[in-house]
C-alpha positions in Angstrom: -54.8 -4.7 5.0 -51.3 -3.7 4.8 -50.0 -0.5 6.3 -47.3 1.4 4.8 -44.8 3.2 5.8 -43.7 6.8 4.0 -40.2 6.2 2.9 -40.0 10.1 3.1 -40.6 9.7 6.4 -38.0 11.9 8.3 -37.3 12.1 12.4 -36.7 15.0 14.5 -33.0 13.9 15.0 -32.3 13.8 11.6 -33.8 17.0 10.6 -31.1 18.7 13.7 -28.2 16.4 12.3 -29.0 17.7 8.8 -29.0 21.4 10.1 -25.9 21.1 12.2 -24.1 19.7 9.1 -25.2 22.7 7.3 -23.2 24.9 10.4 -20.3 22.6 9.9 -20.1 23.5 6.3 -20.2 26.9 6.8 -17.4 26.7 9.3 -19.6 27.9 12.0 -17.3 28.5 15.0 -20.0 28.9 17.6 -21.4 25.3 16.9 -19.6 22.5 18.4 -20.2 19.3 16.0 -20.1 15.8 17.6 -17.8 13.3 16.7 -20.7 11.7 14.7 -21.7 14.6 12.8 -18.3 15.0 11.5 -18.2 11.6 10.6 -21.8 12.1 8.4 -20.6 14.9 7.1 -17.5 13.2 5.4 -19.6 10.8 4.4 -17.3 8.4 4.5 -17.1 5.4 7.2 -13.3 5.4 7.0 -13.5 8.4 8.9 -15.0 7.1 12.0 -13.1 3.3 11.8 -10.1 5.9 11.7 -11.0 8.1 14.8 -12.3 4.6 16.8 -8.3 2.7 15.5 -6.7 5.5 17.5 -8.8 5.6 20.8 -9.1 2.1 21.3 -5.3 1.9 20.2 -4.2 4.6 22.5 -6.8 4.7 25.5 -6.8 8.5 24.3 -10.3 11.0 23.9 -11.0 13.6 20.7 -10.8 17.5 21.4 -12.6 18.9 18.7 -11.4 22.2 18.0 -12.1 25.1 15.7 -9.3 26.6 13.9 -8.9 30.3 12.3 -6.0 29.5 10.3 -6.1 30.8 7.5 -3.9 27.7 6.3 -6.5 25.8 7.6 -9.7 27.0 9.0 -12.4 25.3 10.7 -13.3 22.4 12.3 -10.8 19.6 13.7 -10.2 16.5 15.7 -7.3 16.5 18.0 -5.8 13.1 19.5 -3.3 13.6 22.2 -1.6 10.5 24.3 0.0 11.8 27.6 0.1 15.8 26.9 1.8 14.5 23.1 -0.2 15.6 19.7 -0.6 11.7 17.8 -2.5 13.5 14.8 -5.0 15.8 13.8 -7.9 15.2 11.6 -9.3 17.8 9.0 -12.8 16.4 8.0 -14.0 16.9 4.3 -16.6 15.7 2.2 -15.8 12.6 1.0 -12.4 12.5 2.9 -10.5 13.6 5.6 -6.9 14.9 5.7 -4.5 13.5 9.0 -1.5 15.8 9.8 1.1 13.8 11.6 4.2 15.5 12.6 7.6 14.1 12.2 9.8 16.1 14.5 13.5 14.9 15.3 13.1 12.4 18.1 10.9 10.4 15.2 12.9 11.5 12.4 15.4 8.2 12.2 12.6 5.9 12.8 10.3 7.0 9.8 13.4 6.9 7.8 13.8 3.4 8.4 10.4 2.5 7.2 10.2 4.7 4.5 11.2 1.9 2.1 8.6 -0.4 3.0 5.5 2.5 2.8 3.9 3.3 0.0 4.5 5.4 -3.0 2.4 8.4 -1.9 3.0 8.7 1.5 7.3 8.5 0.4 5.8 11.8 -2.2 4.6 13.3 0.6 7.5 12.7 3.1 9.8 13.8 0.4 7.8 17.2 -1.0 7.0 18.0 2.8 9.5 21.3 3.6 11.0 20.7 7.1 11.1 23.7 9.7 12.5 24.1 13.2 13.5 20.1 12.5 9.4 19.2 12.0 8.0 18.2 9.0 3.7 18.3 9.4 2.8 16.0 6.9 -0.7 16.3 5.3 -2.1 13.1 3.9 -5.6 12.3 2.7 -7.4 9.6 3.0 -10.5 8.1 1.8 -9.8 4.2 1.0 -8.9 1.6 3.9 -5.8 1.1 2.1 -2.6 0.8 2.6 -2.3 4.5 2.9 -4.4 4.0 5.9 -1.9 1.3 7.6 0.8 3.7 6.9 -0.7 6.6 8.5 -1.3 4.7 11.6 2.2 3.8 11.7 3.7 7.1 11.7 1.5 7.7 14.6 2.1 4.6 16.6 6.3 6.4 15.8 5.3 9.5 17.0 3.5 8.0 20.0 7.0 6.9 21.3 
């Protein structure tokens, strides 16, 4: 006699996971999601090969912050590399957005690789307004592309 398992069979932790998304949604400021829970909640394994690329690149942890801005509100990932912001991470369902800012000590060398980057990151660069010599670039990503490789470029710039 074969036994058989309930394919609707559903564990404790993922019942909490599924209810913590649900805060996440929401924006709920008094619940602090994991680094894992924002990555389910993308849906999207990009997201965590992306955060992984940076700490093993950097030796550098995640502050995951909640944000009020109203540009901007809720949760984010912060990467920092010897007191110096690398990028910040807005997960989304389905993608995530990485703000990288190009401030005037990077400046000359995103310029010079501008030409070899690809179409829409150069149509981001370009419709990005600068201020106080910054320009925070927003860029989304969803594909391992080369959108991807050109994001992590602009941070290994910025890193110095």
């Amino acid at each position: 006699m074969q036994t058989q398992e309930t394919p609707l069979a559903i564990h404790l932790t993922d019942v909490t996971l599924c209810q913590n998304i649900k805060y996440i949604q929401r924006a709920r400021h008094n619940y602090c999601p994991t680094l894992d829970e924002l990555g389910v909640y993308t849906h999207n394994p990009v997201f965590q090969k992306f955060c992984s690329e940076i700490k093993e690149t950097y030796k550098c942890t995640e502050k995951l912050e909640y944000s009020c801005c109203s540009m901007e509100p809720g949760w984010n990932v912060k990467f920092k590399k010897s007191g110096k912001s690398l990028c910040t991470i807005y997960p989304r369902e389905a993608y995530f957005t990485v703000m990288v800012v190009v401030g005037r000590k990077e400046k000359e060398a995103v310029d010079a690789i501008l030409p070899e980057c690809t179409a829409r990151l150069r149509e981001i660069y370009e419709e990005t307004k600068e201020g106080n010599g910054q320009k925070w670039l927003m860029i989304d990503l969803e594909d391992h592309d080369s959108l991807y490789h050109d994001v992590l470029r602009l941070i290994e710039i910025r890193k110095g």
